[in-house]
N, CA, C and O of each residue as an XYZ file, in Angstrom:
372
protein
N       0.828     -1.192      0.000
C       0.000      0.000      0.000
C       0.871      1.254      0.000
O       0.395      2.152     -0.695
N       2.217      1.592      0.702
C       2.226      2.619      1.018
C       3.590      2.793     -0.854
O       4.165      3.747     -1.378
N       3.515      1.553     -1.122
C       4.741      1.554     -2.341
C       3.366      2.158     -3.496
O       3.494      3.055     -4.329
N       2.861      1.835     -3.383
C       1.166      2.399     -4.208
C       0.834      3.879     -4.131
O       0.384      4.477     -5.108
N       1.101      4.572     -2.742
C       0.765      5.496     -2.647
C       2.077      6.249     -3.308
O       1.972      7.078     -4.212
N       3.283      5.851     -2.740
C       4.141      7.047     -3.140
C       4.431      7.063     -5.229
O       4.870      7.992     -5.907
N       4.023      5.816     -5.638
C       4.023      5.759     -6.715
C       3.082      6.609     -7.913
O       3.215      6.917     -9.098
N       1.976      6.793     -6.743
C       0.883      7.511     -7.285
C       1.365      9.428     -7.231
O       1.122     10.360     -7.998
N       1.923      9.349     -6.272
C       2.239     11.061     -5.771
C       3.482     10.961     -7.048
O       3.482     11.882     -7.865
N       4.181     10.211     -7.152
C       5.274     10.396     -7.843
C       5.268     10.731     -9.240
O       6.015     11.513     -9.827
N       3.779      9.633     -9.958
C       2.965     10.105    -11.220
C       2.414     11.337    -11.890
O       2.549     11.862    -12.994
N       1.448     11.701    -10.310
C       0.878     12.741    -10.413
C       1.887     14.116     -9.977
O       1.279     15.186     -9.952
N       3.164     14.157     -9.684
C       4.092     15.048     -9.526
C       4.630     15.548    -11.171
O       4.520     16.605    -11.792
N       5.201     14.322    -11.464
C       5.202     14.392    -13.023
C       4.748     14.849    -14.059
O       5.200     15.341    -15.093
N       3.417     14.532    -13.479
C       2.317     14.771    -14.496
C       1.764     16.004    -14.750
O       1.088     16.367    -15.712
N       2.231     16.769    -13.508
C       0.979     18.211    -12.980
C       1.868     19.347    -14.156
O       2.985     19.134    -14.628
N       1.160     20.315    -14.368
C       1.568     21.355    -15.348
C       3.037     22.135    -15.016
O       3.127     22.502    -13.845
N       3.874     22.355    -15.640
C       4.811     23.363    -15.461
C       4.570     24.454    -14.621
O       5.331     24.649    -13.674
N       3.104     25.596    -14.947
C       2.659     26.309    -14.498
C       2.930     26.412    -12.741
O       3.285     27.349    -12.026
N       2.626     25.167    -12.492
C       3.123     24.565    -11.187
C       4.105     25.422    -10.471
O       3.959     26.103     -9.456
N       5.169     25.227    -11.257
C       6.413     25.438    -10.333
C       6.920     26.488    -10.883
O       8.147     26.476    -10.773
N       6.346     27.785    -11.663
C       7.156     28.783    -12.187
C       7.122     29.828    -10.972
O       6.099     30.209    -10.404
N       8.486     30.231    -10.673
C       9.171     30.890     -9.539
C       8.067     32.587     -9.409
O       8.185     33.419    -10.308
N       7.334     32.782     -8.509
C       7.049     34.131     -9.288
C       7.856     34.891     -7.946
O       8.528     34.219     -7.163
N       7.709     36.209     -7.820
C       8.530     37.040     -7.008
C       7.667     38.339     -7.250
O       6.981     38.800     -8.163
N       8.066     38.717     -5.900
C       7.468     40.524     -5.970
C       8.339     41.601     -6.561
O       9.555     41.737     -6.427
N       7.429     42.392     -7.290
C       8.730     42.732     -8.387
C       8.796     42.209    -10.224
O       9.197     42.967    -11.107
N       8.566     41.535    -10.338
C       8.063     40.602    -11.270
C       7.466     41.687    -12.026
O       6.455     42.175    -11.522
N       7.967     42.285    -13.389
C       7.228     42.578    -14.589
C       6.453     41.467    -15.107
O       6.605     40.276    -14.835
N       5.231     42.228    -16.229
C       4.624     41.140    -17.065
C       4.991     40.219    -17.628
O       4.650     39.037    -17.588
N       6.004     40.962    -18.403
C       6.661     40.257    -19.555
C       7.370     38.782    -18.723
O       7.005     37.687    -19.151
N       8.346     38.832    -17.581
C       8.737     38.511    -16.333
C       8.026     37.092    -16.106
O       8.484     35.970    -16.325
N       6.689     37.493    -15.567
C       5.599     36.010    -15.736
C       5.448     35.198    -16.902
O       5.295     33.978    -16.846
N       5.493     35.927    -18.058
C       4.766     35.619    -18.714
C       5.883     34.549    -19.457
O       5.518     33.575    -20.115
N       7.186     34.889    -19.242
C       8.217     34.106    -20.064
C       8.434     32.828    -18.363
O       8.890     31.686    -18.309
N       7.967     33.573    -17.452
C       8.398     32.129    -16.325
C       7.227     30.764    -16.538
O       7.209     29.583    -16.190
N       6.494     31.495    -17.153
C       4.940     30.468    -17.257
C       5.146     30.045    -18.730
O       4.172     30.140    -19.477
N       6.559     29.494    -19.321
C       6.803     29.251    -20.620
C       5.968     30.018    -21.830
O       5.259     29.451    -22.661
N       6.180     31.222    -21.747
C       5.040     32.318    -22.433
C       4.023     32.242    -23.016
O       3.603     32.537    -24.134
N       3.419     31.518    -21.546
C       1.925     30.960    -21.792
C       0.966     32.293    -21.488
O       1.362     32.636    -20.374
N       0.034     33.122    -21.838
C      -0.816     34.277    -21.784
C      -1.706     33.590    -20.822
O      -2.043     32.407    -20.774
N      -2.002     34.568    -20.087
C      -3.338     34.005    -18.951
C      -4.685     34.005    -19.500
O      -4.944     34.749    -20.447
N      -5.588     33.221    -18.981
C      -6.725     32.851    -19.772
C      -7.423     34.633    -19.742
O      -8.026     35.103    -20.707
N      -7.280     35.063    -19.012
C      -8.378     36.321    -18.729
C      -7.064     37.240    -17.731
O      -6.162     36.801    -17.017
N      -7.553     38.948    -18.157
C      -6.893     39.708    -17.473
C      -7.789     40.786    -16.896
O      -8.775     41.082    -17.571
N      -7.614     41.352    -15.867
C      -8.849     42.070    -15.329
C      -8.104     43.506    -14.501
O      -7.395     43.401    -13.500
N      -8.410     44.647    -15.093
C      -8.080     45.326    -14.251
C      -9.253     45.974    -13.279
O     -10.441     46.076    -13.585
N      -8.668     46.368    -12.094
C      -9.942     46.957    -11.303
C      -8.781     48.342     -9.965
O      -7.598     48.685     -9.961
N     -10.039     48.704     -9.042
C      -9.069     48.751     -7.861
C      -9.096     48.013     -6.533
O     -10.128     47.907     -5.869
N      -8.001     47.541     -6.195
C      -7.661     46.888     -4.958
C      -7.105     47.446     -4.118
O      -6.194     48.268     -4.211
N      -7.989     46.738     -2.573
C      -7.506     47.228     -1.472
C      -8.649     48.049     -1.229
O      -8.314     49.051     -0.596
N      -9.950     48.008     -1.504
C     -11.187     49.314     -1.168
C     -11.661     49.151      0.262
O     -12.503     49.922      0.724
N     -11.266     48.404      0.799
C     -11.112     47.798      2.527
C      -9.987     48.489      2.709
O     -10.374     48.685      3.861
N      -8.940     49.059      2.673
C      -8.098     49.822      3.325
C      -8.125     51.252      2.959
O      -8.830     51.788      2.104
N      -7.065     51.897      3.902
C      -7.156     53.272      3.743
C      -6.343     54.160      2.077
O      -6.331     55.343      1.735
N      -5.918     53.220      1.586
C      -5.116     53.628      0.097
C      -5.513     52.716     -0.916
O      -4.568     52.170     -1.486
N      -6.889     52.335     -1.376
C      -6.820     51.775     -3.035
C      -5.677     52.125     -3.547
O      -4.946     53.104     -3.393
N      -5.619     50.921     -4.352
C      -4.679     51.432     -5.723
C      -5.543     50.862     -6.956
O      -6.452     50.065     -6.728
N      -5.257     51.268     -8.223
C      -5.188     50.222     -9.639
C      -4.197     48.841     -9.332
O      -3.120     48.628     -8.775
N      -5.094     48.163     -9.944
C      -4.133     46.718    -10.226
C      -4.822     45.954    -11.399
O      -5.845     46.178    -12.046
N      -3.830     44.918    -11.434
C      -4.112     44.134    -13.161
C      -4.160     42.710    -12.537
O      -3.449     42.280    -11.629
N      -4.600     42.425    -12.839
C      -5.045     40.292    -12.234
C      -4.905     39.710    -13.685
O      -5.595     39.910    -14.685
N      -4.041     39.099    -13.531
C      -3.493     37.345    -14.520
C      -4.038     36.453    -13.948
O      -3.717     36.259    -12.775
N      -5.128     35.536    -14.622
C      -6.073     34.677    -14.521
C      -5.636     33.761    -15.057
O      -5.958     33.609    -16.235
N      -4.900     32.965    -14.543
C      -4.648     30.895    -15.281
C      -5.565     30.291    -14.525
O      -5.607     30.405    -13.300
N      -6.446     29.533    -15.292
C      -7.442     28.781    -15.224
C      -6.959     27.512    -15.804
O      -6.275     27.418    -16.823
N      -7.526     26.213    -14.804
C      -6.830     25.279    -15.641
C      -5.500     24.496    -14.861
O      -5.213     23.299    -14.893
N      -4.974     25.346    -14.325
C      -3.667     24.435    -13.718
C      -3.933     24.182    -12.116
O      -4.791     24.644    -11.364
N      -2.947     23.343    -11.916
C      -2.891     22.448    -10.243
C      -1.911     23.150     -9.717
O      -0.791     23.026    -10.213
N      -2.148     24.176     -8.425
C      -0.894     24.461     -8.313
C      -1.525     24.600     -6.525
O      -2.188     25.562     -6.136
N      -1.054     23.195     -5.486
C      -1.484     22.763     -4.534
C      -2.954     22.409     -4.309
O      -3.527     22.698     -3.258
N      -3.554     21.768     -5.334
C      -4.692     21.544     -5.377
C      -5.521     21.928     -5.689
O      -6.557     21.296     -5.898
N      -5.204     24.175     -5.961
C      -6.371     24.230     -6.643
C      -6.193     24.912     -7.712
O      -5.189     25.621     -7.772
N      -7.143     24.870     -8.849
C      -7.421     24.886    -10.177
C      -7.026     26.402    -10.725
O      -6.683     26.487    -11.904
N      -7.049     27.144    -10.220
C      -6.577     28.511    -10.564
C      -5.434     29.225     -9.931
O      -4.997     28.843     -8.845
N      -4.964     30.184    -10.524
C      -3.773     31.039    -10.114
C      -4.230     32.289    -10.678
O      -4.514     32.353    -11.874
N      -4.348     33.563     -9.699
C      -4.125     34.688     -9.770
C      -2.967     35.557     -9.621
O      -2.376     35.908     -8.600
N      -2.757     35.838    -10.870
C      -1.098     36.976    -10.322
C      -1.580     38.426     -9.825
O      -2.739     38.442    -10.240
N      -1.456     39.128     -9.455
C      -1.643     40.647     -8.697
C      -0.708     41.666     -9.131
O       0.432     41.535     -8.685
N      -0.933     42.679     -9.921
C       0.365     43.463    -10.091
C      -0.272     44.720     -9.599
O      -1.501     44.738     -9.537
N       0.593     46.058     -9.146
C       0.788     46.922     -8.889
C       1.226     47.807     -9.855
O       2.257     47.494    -10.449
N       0.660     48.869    -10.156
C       1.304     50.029    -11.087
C       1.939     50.728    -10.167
O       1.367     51.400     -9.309
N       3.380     50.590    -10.311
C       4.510     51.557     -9.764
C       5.395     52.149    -10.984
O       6.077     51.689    -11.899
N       4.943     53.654    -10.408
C       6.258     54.076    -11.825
C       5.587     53.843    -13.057
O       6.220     53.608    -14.086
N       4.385     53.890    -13.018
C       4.150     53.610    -14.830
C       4.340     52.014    -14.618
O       3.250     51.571    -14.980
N       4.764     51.432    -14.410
C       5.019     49.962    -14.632
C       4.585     49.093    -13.554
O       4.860     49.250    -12.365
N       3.709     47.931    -14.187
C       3.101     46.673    -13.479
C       3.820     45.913    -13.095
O       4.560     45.275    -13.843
N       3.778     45.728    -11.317
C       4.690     45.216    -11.214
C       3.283     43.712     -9.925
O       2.100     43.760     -9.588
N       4.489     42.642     -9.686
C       3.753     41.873     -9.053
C       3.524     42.156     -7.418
O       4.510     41.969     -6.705
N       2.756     42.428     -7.026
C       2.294     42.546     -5.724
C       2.464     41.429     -4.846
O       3.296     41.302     -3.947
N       1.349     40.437     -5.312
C       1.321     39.203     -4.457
C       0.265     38.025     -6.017
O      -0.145     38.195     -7.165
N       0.301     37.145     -5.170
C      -0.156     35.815     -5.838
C      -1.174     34.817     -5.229
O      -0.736     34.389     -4.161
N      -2.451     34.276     -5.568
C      -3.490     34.011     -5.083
C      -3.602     32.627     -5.925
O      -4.583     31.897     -5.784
């Protein structure tokens, strides 16, 4: 049983998308993601403002991958920040 189980994690390690394991970092231009995610384009991009629960909104841009396993669940949101004219990554969801 337990030679079953690790055989199975070992499959499904293999198996799971690249998307998976691309390094992201704060700081992170677009272009940045977009070549770490083998310059795969995100399914959907959304800008809005974030943070309307705190005392400073800002603008931000959301990268939507739909589709990949990345700890179980099915989506990945990237978060960027306009600093300087330029989108940068905030955080990751």
């Amino acid at each position: 049983m337990k030679c079953l189980l690790s055989l199975t994690l070992l499959v499904s390690a293999c198996s799971s998308s690249s998307l998976t394991a691309a390094p992201l970092k704060k700081g992170m231009n677009e272009q940045q993601v977009i070549e770490a995610y083998d310059k795969q384009l995100p399914e959907r991009v959304v800008e809005r403002t974030c943070g309307n629960e705190t005392p400073a909104p800002f603008s931000c841009k959301i990268y939507i991958y739909e589709g990949i396993l990345r700890r179980g669940h099915p989506k990945l949101s990237v978060v960027f920040e306009n600093v300087g004219g330029r989108w940068l990554v905030s955080q990751w969801l």
